[in-house]
C-alpha positions in Angstrom: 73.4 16.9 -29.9 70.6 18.1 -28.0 67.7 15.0 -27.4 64.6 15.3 -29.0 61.6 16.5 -26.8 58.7 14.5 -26.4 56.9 13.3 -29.5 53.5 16.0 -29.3 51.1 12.9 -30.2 52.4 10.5 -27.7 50.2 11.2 -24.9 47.0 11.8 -27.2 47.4 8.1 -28.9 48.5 6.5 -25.7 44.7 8.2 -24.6 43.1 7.3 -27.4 44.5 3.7 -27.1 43.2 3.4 -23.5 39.7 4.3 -24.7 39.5 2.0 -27.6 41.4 -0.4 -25.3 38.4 0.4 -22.6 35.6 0.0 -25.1 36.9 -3.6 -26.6 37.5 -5.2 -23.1 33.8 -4.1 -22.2 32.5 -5.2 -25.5 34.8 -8.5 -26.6 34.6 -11.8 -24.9 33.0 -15.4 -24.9 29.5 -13.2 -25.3 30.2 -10.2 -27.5 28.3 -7.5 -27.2 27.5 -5.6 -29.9 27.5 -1.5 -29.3 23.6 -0.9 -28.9 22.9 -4.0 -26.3 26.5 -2.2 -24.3 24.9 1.4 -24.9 21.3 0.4 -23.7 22.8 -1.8 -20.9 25.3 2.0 -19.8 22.1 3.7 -19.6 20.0 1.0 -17.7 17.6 -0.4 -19.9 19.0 -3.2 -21.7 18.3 -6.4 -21.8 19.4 -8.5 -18.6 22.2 -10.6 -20.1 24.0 -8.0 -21.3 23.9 -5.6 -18.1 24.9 -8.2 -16.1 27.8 -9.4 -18.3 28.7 -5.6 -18.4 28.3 -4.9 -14.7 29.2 -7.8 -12.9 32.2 -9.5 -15.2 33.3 -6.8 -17.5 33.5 -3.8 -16.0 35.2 -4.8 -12.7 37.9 -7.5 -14.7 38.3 -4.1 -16.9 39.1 -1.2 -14.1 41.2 -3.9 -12.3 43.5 -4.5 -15.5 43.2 -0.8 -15.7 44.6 0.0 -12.7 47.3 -2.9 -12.3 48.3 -2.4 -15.6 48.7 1.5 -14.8 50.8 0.8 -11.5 53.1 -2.1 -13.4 54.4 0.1 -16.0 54.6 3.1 -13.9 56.9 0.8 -11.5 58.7 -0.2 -14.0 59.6 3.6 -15.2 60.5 5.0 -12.3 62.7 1.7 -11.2 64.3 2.0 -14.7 65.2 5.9 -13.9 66.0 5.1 -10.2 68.2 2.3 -10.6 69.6 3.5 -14.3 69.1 0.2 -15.3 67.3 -0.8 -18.6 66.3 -4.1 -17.1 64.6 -3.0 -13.9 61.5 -3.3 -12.9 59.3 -4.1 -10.0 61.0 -8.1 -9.2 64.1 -6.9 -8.9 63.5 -5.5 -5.7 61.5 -8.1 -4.4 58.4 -6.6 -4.3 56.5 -8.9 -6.6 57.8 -11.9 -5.4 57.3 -10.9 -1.8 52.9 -9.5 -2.4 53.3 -12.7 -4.1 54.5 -15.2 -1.5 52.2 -12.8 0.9 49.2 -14.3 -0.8 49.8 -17.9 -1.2 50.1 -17.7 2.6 46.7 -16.2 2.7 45.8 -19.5 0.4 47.3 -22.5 2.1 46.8 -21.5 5.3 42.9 -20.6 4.5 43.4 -17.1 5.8 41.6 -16.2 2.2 38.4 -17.7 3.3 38.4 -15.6 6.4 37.3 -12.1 4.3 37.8 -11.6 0.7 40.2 -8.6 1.7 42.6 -10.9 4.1 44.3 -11.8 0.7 45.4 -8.5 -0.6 45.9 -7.3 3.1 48.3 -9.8 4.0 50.3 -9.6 0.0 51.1 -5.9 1.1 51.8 -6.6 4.3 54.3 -9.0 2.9 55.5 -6.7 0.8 56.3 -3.7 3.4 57.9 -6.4 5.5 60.0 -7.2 2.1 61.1 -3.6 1.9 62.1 -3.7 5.6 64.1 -6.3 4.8 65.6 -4.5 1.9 66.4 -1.6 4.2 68.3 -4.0 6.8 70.3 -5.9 4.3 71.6 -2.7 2.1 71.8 -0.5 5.5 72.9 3.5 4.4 74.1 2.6 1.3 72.8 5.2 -1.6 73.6 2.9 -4.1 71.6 1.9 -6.8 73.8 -1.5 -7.1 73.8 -2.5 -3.4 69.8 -2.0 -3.7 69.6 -4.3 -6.7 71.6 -7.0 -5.0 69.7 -6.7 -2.0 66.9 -6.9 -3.9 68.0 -10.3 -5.8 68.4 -11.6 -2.0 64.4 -10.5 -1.0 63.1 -11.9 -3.7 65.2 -15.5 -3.8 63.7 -15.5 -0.2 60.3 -14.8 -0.8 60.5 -17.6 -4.1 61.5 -20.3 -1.7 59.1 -19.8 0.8 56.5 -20.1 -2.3 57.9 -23.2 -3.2 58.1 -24.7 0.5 54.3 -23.9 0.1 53.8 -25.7 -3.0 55.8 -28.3 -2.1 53.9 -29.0 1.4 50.3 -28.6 0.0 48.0 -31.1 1.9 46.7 -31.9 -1.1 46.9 -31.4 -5.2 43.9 -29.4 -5.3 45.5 -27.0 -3.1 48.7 -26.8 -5.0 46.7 -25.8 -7.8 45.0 -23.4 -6.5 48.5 -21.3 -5.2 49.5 -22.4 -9.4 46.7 -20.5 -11.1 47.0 -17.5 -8.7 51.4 -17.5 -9.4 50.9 -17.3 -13.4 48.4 -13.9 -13.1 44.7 -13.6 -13.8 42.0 -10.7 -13.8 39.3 -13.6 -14.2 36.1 -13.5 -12.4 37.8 -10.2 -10.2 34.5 -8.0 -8.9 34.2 -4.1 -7.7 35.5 -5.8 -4.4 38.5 -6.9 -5.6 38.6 -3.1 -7.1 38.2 -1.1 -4.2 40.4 -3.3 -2.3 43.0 -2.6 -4.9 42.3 1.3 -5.4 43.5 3.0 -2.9 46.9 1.4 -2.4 47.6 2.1 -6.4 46.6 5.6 -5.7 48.8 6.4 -3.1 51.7 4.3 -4.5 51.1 5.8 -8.0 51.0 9.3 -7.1 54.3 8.8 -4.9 56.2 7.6 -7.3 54.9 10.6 -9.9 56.5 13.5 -7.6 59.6 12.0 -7.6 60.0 12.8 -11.9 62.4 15.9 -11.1 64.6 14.0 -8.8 65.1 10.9 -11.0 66.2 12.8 -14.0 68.6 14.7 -11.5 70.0 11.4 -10.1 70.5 10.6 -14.0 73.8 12.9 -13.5 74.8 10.4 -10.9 74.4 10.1 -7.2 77.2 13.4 -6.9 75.3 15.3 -9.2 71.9 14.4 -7.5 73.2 15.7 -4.3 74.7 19.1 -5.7 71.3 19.9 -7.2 69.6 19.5 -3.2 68.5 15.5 -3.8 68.3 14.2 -0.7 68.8 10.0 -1.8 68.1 8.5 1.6 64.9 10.5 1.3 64.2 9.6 -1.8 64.9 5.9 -1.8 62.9 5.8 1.4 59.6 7.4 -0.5 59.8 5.2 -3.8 60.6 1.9 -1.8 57.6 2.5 0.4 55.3 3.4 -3.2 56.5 0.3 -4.5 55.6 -2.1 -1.8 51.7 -0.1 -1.5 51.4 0.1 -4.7 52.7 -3.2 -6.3 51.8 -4.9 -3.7 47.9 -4.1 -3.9 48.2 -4.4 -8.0 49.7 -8.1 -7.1 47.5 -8.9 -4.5 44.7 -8.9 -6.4 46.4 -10.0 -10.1 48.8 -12.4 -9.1 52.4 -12.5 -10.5 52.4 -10.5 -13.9 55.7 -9.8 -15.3 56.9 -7.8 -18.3 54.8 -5.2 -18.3 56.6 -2.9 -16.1 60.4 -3.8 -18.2 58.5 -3.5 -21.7 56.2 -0.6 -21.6 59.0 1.8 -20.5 61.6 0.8 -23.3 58.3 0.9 -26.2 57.7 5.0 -25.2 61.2 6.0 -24.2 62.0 6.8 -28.1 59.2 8.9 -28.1 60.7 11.2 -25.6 63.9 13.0 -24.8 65.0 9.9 -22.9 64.6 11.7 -19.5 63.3 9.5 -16.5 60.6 12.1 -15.9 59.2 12.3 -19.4 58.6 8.4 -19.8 56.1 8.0 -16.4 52.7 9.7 -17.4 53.3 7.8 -21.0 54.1 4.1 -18.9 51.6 4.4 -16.7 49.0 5.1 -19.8 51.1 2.5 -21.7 50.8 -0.3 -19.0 47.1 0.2 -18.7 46.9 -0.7 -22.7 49.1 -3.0 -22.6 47.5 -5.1 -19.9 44.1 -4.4 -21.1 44.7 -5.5 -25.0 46.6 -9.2 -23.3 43.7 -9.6 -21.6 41.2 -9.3 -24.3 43.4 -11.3 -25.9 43.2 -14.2 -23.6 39.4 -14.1 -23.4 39.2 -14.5 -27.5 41.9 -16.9 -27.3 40.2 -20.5 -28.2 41.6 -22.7 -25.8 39.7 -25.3 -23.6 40.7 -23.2 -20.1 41.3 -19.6 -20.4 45.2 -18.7 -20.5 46.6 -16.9 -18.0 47.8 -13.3 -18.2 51.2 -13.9 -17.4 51.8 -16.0 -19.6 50.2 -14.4 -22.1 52.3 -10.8 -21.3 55.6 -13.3 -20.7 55.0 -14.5 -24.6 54.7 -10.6 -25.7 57.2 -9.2 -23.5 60.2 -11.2 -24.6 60.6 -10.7 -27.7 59.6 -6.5 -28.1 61.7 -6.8 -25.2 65.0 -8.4 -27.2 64.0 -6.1 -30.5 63.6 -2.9 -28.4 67.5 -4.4 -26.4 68.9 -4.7 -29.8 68.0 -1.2 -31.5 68.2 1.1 -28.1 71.7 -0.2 -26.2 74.0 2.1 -28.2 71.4 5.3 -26.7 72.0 3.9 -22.9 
């Protein structure tokens, strides 16, 4: 039975979605903003509490969910093709965990307080080293498994040097601060923290797009990969270098966000012929939602300290995660 093509309104909901998505995260908050104060502030004359709130909190806190939400889901897609694994997605191969443990170093050791961009800077850096590492432990192997294991191994690494971190902390205050950044925030992030993020997403982003055609050839299997001119060294080699850019700068400046990249891909696969190429365009566009609606969510959310966001995206993944497990795994 031949698969069903792509559904022909996927891609305009998932845009419309992402505007409305835009427009609430700019408007919603502690202060709402009603749409004439956030019009008049857009065009410059509006009143001075509502252009700042739009200009200096809203807007950056929105293009950097944006973005990171973008790169996570996108990850997560191509991962999920690469590694033909339903559960895949950017941890698995250490990258997270290794941006991650890149920028608590950058916190305990004050490195942070050197230049607002030593923290991203050193997260990637942390995560191309991770990938090295990756590359050493799995040596030529093609194999989607051996990367996976060696992957588990990165990122168990990379986890206990966090916790050796957390667990020397000169002081509580310290340890709190490497806590807060670990469960994932886009709180109080500025157009710094957006330009630092930007280009690494980019190039990481439109890496892993060009490789659509290959992934749904390496969905025959590594032979029939090869007979139709895929060259997998190559090909590993590009998407384990767009992960670490681009994952890494989405992590540096987010912290640790899970779920995003392992739900988003399973929520628009139905909608498409099930071929690792189709589902990218629709998880990066779904991630960017996704991420955007959790953290409106957590700025309406009437707590005494704002909720983290990956917390919030761990409490959402799991169970359209289990539902989407439950009515998919005969189709895998």
């Amino acid at each position: 039975m031949k698969p069903a093509a792509r559904h022909p309104l996927l891609l305009p909901l998932l845009l419309f979605g992402l505007f409305g998505a835009t427009l609430a995260s700019l408007a919603l908050g502690p202060v709402a903003l009603s749409p004439e104060r956030l019009w008049s502030a857009v065009l410059g004359h509006g009143d001075p509490v509502a252009t700042t709130i739009l200009w200096e909190l809203r807007l950056p806190r929105t293009l950097v969910g944006l973005i990171v939400g973008a790169m996570l889901g996108l990850a997560g897609a191509v991962l999920q093709g690469y590694l033909r694994n339903p559960l895949a997605e950017p941890s698995v191969l250490g990258t997270s965990n290794a941006a991650a443990l890149g920028a608590v170093a950058a916190l305990y050791f004050g490195i942070a307080q050197w230049h607002v961009a030593m923290l991203p800077l050193l997260a990637i850096a942390c995560a191309l080293a991770a990938m090295l590492l990756l590359f050493a432990i799995a040596g030529r192997s093609e194999s989607g498994l051996t990367l996976i294991l060696a992957g588990i191994a990165v990122s168990t690494l990379a986890g206990a040097g966090i916790s050796l971190a957390l667990n020397l902390s000169p002081n509580p205050f310290a340890a709190m601060e490497i806590m807060n950044w670990l469960l994932g925030s886009i709180e109080n992030r500025s157009t710094q923290h957006l330009w630092i993020a930007l280009p690494g997403i980019l190039i990481g982003g439109a890496l892993l797009l060009v490789d659509g055609r290959a992934l749904d050839a390496l969905a025959l299997g590594e032979d029939g990969a090869r007979s139709l001119g895929v060259d997998l060294g190559r090909l590993r080699l590009r998407i384990i270098f767009s992960l670490a850019v681009g994952v890494g700068s989405a992590v540096a400046v987010s912290g640790a966000i899970g779920f995003v990249g392992l739900i988003v891909p399973h929520i628009v696969r139905p909608l498409t012929d099930r071929s690792p190429s189709a589902i990218l365009l629709p998880s990066l566009l779904g991630g960017a939602v996704l991420l955007t609606l959790a953290d409106i969510a957590v700025r309406l959310a009437q707590t005494g300290t704002e909720l983290k966001l990956g917390v919030v995206t761990a409490f959402l993944g799991v169970p359209v995660f289990l539902l989407h497990l439950f009515r998919e795994r005969r189709l895998w």
